[in-house]
N, CA, C and O atoms as a MOPAC input file, in Angstrom:
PM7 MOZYME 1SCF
protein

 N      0.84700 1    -1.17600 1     0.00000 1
 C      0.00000 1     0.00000 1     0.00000 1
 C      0.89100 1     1.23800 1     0.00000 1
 O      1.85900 1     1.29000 1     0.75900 1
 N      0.59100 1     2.23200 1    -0.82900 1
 C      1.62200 1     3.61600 1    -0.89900 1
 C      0.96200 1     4.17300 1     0.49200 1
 O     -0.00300 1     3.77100 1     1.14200 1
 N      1.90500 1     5.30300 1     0.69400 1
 C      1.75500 1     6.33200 1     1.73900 1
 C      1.34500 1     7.22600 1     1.17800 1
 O      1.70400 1     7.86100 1     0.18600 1
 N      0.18400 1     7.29900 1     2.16100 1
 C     -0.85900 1     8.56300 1     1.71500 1
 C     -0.33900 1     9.88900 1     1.61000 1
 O      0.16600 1    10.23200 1     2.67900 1
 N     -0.27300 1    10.75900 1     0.72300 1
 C      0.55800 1    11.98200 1     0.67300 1
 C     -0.53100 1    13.33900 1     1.01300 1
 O     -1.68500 1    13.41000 1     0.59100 1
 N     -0.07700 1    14.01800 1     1.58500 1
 C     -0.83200 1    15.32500 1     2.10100 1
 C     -1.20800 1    16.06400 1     0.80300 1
 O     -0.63300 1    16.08000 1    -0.28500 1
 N     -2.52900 1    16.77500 1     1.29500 1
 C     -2.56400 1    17.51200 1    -0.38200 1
 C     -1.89400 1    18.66100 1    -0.31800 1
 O     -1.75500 1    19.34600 1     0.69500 1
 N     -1.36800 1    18.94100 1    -1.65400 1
 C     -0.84300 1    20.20300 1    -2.14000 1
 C     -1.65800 1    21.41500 1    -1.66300 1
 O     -2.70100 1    21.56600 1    -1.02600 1
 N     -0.98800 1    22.00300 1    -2.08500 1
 C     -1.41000 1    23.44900 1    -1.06600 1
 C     -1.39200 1    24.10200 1    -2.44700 1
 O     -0.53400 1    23.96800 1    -3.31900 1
 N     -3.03200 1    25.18000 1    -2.48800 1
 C     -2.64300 1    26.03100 1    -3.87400 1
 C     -3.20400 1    27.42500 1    -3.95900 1
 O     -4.29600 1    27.74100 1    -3.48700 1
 N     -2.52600 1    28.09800 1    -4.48300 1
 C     -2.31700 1    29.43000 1    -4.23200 1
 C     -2.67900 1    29.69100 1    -6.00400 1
 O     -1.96000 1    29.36700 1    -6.94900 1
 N     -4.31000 1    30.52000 1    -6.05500 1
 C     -4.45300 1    30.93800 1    -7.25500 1
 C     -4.69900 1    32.23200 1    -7.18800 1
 O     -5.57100 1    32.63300 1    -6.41700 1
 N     -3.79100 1    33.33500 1    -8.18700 1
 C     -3.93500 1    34.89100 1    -7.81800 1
 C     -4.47200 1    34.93300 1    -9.44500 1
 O     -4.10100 1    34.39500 1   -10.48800 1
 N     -5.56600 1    35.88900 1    -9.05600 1
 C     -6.15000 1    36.05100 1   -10.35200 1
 C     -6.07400 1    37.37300 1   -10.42500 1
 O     -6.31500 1    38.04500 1    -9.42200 1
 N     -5.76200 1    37.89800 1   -11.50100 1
 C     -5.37000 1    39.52000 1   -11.86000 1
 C     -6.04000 1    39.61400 1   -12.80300 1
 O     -6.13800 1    38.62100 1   -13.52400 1
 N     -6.80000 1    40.91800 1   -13.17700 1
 C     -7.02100 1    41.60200 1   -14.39300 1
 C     -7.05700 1    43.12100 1   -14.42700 1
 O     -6.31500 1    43.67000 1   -13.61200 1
 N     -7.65300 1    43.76000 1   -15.07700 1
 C     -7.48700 1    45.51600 1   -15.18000 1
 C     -5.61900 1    45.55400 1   -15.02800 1
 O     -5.02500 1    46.63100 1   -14.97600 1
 N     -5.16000 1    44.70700 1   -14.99400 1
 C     -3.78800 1    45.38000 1   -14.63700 1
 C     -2.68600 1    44.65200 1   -16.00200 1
 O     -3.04000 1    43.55300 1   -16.42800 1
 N     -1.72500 1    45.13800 1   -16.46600 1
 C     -1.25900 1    45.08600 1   -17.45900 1
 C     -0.67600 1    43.70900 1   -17.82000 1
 O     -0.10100 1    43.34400 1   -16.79400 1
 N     -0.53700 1    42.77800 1   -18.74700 1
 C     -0.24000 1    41.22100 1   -18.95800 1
 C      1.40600 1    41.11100 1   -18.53200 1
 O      2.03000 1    40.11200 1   -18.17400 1
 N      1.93700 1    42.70500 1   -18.72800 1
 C      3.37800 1    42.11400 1   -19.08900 1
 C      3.98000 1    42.41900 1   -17.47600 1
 O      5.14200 1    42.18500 1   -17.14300 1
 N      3.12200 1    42.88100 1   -16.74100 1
 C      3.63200 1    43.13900 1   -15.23100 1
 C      5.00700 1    41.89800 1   -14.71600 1
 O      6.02500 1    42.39500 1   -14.23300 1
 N      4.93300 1    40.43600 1   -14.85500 1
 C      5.97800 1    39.98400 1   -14.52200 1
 C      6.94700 1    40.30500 1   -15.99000 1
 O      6.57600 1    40.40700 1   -17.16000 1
 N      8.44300 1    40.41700 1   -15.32100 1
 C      9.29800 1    40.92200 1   -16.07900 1
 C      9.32900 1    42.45400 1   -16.67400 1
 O     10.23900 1    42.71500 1   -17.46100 1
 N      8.38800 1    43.47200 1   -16.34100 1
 C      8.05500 1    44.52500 1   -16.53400 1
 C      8.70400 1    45.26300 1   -15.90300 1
 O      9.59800 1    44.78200 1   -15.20500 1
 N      8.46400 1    46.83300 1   -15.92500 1
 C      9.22400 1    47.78000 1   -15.06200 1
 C      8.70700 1    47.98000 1   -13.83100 1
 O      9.30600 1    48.66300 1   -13.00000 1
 N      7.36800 1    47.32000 1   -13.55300 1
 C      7.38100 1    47.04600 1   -11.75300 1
 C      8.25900 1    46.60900 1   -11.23300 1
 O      8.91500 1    45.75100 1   -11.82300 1
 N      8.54200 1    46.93400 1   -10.20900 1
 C      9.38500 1    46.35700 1    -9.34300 1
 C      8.32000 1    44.77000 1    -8.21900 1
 O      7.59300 1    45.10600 1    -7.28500 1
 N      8.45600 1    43.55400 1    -8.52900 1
 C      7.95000 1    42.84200 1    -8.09400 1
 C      8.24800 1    41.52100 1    -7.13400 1
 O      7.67500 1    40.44400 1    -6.96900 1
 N      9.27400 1    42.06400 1    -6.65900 1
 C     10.30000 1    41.21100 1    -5.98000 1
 C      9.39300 1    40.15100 1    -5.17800 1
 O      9.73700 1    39.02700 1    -5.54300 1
 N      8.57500 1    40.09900 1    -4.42000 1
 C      7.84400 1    38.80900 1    -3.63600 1
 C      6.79000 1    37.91800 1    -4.39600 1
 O      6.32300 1    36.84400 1    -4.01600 1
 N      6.47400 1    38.73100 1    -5.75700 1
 C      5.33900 1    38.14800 1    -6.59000 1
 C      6.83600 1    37.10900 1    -7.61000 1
 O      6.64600 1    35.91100 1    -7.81800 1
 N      7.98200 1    37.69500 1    -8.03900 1
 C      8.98500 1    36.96400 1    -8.85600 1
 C      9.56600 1    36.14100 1    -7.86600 1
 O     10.08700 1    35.17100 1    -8.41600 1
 N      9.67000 1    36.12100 1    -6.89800 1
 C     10.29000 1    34.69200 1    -6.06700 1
 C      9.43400 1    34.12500 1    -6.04700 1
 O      9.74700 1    33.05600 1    -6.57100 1
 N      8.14700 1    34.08900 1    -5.68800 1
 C      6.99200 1    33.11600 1    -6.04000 1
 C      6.96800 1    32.64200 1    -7.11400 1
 O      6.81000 1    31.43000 1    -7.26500 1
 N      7.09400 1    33.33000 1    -7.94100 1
 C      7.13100 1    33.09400 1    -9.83700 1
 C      7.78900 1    31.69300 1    -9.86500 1
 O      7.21300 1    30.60900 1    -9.96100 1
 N      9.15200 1    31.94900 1    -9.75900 1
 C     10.21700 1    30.83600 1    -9.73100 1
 C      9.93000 1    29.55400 1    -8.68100 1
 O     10.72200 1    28.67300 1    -8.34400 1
 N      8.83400 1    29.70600 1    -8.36600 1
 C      8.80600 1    28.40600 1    -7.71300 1
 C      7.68800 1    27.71900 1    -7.70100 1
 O      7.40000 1    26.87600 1    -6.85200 1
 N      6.94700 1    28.08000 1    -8.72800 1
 C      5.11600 1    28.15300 1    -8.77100 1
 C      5.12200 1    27.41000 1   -10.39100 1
 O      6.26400 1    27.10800 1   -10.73600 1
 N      4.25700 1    27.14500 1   -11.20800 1
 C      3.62400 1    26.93600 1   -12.03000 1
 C      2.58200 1    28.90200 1   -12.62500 1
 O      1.83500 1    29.57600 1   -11.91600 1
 N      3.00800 1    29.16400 1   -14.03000 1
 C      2.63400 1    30.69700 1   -13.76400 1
 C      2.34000 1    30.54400 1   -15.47100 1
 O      3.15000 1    30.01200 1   -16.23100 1
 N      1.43600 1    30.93800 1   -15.76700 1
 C      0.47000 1    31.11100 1   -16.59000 1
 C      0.63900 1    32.17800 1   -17.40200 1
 O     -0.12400 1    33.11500 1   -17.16600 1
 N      1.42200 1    32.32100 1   -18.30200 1
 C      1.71200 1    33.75100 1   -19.05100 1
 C      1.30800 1    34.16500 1   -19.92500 1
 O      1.61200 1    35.27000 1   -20.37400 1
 N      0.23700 1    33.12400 1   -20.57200 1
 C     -0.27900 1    33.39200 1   -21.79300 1
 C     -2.00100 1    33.18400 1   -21.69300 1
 O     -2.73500 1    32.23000 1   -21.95100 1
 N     -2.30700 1    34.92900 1   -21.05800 1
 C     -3.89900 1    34.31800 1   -20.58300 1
 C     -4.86400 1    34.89900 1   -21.67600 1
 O     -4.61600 1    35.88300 1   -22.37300 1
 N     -5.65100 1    34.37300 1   -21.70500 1
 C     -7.00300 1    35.31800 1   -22.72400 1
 C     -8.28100 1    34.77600 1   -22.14400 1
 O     -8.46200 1    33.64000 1   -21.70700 1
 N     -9.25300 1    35.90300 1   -22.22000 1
 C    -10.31600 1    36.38100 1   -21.91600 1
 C    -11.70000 1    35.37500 1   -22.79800 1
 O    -11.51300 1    35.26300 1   -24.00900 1
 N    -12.90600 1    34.74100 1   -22.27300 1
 C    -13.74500 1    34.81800 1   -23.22300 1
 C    -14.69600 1    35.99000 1   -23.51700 1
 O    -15.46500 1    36.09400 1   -24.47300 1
 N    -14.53400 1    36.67600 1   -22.71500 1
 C    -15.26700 1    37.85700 1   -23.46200 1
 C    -14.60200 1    39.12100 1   -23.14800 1
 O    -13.98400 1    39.14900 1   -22.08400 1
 N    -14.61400 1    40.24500 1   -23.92900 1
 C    -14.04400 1    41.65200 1   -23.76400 1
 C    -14.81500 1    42.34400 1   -22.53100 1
 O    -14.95500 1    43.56700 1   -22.51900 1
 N    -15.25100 1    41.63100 1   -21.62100 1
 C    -15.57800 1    42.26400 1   -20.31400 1
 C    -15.81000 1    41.67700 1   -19.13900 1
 O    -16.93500 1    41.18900 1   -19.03900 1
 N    -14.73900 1    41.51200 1   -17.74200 1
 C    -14.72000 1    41.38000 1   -16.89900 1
 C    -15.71500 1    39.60400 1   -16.39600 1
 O    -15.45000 1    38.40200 1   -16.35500 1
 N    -17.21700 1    40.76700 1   -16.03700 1
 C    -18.35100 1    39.49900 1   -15.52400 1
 C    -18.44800 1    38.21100 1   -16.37500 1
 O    -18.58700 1    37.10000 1   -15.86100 1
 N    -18.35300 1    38.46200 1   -17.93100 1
 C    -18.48900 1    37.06800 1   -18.04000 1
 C    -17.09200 1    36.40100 1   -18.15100 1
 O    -17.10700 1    35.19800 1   -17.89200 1
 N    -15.96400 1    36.89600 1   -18.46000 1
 C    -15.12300 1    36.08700 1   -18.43200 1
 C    -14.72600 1    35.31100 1   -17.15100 1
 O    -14.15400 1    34.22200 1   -17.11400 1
 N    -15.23600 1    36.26100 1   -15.84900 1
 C    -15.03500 1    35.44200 1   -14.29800 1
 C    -15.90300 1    34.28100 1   -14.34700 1
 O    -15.47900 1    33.13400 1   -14.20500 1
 N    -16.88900 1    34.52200 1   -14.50900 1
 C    -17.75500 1    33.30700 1   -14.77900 1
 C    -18.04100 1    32.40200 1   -15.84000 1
 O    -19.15300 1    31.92100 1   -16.05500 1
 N    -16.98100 1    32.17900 1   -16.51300 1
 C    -16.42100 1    31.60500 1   -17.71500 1
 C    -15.16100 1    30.85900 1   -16.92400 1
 O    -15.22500 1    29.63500 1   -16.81000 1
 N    -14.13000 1    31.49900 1   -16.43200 1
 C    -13.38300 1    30.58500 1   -15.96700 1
 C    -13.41600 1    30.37400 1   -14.38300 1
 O    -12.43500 1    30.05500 1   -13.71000 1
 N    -14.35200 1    30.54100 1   -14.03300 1
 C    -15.14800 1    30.16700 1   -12.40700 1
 C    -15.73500 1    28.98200 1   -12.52300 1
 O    -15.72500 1    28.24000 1   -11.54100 1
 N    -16.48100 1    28.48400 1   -13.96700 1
 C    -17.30300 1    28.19300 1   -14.12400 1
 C    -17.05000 1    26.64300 1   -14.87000 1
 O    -17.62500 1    25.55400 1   -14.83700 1
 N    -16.14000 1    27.07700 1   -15.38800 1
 C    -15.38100 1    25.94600 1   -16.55600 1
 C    -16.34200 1    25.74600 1   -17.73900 1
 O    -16.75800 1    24.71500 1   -18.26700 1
 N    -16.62200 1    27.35700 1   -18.05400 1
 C    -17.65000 1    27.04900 1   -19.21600 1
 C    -17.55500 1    28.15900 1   -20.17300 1
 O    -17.15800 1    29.24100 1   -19.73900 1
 N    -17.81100 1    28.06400 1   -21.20600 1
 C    -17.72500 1    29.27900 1   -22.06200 1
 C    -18.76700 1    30.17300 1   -22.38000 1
 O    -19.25600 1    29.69900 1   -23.40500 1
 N    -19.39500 1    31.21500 1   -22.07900 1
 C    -20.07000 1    32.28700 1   -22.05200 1
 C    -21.13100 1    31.96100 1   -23.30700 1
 O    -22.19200 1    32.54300 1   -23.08300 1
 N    -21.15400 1    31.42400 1   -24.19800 1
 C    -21.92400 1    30.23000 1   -25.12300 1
 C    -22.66000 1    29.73700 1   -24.18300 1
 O    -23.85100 1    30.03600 1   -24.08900 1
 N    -22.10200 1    28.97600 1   -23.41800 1
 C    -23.19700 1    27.75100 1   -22.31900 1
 C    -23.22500 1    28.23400 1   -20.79100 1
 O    -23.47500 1    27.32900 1   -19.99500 1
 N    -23.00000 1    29.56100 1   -20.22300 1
 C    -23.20500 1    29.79500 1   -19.19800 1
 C    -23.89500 1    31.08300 1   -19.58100 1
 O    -24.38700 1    31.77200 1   -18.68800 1
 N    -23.95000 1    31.37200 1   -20.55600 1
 C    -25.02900 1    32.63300 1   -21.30600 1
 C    -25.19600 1    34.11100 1   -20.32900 1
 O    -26.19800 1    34.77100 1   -20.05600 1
 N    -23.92300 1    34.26600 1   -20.00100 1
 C    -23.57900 1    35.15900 1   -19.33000 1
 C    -22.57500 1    36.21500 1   -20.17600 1
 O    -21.37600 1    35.95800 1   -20.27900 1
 N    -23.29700 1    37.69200 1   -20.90600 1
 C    -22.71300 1    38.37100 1   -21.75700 1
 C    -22.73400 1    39.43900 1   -21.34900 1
 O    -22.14500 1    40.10300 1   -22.20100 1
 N    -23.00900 1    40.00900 1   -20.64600 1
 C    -22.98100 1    41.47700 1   -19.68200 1
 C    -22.77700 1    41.39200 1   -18.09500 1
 O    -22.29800 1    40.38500 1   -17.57200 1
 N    -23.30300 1    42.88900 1   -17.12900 1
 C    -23.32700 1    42.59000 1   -16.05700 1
 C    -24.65000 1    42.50200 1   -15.46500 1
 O    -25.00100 1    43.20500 1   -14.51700 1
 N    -25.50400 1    41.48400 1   -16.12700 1
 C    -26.84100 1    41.04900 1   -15.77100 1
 C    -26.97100 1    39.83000 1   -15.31500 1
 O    -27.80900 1    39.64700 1   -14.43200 1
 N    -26.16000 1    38.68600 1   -15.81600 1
 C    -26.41000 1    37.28100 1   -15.76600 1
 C    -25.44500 1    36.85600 1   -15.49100 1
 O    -24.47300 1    37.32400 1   -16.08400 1
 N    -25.23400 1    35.89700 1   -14.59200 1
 C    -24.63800 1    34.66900 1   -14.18400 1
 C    -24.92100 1    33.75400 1   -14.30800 1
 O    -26.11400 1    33.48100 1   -14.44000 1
 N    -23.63600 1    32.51800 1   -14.33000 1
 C    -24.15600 1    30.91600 1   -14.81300 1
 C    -24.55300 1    30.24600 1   -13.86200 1
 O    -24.17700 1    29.07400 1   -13.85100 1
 N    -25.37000 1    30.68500 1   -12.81900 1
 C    -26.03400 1    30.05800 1   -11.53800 1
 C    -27.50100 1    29.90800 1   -12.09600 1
 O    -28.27100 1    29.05800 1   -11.64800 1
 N    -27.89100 1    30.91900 1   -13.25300 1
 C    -29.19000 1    31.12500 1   -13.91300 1
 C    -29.15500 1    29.88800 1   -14.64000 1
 O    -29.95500 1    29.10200 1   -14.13300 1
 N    -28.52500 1    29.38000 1   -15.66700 1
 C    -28.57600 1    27.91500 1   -16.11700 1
 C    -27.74700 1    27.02300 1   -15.83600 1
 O    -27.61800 1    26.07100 1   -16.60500 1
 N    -27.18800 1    27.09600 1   -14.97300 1
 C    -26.52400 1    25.62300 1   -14.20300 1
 C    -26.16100 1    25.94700 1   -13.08500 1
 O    -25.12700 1    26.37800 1   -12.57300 1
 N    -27.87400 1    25.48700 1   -12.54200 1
 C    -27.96600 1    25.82900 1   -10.71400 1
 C    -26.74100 1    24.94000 1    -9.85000 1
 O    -26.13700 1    25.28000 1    -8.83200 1
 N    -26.64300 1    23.89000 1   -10.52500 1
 C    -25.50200 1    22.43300 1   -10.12600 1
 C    -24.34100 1    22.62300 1   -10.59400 1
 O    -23.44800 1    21.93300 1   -10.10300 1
 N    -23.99200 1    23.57200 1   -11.64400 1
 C    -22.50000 1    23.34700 1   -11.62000 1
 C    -21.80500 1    23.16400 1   -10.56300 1
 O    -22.43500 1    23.22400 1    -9.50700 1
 N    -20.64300 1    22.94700 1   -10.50500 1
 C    -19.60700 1    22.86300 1    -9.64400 1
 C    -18.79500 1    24.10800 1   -10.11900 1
 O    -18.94800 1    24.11800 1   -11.34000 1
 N    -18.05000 1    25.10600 1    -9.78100 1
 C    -17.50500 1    26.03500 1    -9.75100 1
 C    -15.89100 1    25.58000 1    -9.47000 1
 O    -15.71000 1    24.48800 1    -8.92900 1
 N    -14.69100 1    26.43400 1    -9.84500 1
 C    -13.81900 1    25.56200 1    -9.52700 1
 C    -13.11400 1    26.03200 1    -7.73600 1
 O    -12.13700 1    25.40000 1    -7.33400 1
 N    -13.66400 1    27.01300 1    -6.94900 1
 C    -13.13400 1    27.07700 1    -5.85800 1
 C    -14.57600 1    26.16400 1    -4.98700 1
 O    -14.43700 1    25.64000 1    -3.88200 1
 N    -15.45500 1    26.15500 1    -5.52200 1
 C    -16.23800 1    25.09200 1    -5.42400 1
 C    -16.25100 1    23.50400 1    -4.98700 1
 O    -16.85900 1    22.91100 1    -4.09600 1
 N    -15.18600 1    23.00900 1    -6.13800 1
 C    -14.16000 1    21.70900 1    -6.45100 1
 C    -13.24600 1    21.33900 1    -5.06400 1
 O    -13.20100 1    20.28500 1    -4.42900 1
 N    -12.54600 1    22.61200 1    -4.85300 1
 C    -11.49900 1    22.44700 1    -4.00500 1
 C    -12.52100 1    22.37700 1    -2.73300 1
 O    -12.40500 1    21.41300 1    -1.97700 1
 N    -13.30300 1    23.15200 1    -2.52800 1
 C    -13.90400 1    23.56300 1    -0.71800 1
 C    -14.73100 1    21.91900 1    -0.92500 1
 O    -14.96300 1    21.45800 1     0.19300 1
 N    -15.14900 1    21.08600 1    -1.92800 1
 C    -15.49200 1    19.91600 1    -1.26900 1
 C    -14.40100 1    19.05400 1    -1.62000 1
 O    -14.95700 1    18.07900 1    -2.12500 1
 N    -13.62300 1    18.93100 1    -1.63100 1
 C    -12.07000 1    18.25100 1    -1.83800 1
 C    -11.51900 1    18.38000 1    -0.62200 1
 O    -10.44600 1    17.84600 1    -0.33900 1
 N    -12.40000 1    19.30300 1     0.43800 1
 C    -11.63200 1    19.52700 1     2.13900 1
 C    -10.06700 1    20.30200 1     2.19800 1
 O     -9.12700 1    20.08600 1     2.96300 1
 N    -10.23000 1    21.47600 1     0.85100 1
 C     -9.48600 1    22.41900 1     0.66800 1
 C    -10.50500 1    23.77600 1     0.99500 1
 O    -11.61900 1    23.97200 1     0.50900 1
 N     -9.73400 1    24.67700 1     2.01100 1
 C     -9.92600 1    25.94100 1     2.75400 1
 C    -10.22100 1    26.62400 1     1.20600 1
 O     -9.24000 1    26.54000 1     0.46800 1
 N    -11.54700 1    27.35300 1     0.54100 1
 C    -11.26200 1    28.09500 1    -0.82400 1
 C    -11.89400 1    29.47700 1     0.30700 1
 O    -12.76800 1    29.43800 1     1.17300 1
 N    -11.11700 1    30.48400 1    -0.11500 1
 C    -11.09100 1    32.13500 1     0.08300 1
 C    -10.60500 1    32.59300 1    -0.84400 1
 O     -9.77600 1    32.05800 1    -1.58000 1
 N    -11.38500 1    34.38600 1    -0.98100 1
 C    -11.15100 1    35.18200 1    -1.52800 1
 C    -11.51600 1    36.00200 1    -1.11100 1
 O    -12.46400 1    36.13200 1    -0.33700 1
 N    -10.18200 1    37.43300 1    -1.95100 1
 C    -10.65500 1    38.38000 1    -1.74500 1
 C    -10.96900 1    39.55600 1    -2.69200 1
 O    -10.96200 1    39.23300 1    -3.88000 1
 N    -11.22100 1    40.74000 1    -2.45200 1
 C    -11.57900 1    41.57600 1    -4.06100 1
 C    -12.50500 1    40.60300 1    -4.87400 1
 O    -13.24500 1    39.68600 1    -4.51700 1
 N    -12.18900 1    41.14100 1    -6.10700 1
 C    -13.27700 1    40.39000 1    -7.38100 1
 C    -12.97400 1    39.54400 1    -7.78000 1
 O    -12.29500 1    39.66300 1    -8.79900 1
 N    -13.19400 1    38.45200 1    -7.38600 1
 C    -12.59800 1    36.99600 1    -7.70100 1
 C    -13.95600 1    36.80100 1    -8.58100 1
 O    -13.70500 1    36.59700 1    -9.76900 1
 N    -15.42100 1    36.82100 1    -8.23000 1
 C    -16.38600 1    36.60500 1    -9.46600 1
 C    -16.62400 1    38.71800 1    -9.46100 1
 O    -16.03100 1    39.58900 1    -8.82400 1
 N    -17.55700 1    38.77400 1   -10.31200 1
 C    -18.02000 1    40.39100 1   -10.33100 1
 C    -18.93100 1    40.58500 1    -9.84700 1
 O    -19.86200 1    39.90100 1   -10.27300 1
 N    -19.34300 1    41.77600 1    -8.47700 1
 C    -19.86600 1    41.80700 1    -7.59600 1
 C    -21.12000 1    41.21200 1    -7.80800 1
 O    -21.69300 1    41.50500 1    -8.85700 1
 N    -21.67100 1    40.42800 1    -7.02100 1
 C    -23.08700 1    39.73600 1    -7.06400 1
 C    -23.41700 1    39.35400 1    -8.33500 1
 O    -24.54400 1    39.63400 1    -8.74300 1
 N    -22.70600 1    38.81100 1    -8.98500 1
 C    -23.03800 1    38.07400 1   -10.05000 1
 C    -21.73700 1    36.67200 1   -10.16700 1
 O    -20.67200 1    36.80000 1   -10.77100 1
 N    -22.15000 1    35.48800 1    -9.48000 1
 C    -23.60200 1    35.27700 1    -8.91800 1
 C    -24.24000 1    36.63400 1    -7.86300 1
 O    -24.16300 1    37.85500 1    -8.00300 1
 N    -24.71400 1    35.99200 1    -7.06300 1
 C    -25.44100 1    37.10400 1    -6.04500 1
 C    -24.55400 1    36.54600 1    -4.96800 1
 O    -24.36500 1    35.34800 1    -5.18100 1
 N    -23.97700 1    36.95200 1    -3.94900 1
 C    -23.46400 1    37.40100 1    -2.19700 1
 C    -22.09500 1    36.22700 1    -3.07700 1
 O    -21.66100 1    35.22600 1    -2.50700 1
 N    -21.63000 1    36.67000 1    -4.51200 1
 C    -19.98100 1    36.20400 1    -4.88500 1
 C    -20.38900 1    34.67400 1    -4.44800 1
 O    -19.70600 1    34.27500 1    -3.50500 1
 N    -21.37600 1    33.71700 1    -4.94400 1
 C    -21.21600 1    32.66300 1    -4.80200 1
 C    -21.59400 1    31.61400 1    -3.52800 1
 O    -21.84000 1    30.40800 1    -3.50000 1
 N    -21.53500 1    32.46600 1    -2.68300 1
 C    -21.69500 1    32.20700 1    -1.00400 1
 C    -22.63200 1    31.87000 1    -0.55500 1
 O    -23.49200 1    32.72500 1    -0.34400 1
 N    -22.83700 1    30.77900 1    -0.28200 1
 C    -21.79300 1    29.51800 1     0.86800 1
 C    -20.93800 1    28.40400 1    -0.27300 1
 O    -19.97600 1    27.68800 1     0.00700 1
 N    -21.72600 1    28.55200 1    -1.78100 1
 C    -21.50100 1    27.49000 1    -2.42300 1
 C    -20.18700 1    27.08000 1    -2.77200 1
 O    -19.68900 1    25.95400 1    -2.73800 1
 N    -19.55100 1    28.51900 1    -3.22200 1
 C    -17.63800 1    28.35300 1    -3.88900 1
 C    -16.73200 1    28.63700 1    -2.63000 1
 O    -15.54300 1    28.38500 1    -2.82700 1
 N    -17.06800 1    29.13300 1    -1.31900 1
 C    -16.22400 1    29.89800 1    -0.59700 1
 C    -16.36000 1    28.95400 1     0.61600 1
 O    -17.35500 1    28.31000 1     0.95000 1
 N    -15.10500 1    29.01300 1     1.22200 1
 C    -15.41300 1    28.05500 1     2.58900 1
 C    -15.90400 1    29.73700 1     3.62100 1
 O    -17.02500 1    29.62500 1     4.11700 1
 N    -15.60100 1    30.33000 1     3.75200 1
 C    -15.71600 1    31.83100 1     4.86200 1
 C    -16.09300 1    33.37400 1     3.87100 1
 O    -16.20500 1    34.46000 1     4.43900 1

């Protein structure tokens, strides 16, 4: 029988409004680039839609704005897939701690950011 291994620990920072080329840029980012180097880091991101709400709930959602029919800041994919699973969702029943803070989805869309369903607190 193998030895049961502890789960990984994961740290997802989601950025937008702020510029793509920030790592390696003329910020000065010294605690975000030592993290860099020791992380798994995603440099090549794109959007499904040219605005904010649905793309959070596009990749919140694991769905594309096509099938979560979320194209402005009116609708969320809680409106047709009351059951999805969300992906901080995934982790909080996986008996992983999921928090956030700021705009991790766009304000109330879903409504109270998802809560109790994606968030452990």
């Amino acid at each position: 029988m193998l030895p049961q291994r502890s789960p990984l620990n994961v740290l997802l920072i989601l950025v937008d409004d702020l510029r793509p080329e920030i790592l390696g840029s003329p910020a000065l980012t010294p605690h975000i680039d030592r993290l860099a180097k020791s992380s798994t880091v995603f440099d090549r991101a794109y959007c499904q839609q040219a605005i904010c709400g649905p793309s959070r709930n596009s990749f919140l959602s694991g769905r594309r704005p096509q099938r979560t029919q979320s194209w402005n800041f009116l609708n969320h994919f809680r409106e047709v897939g009351p059951n999805w699973v969300s992906l901080p969702q995934w982790f909080k029943q996986h008996n992983y701690t999921a928090l956030a803070t700021g705009k991790t989805y766009h304000p109330n869309l879903p409504p109270r950011w998802d809560q109790p369903l994606s968030w452990s607190a």
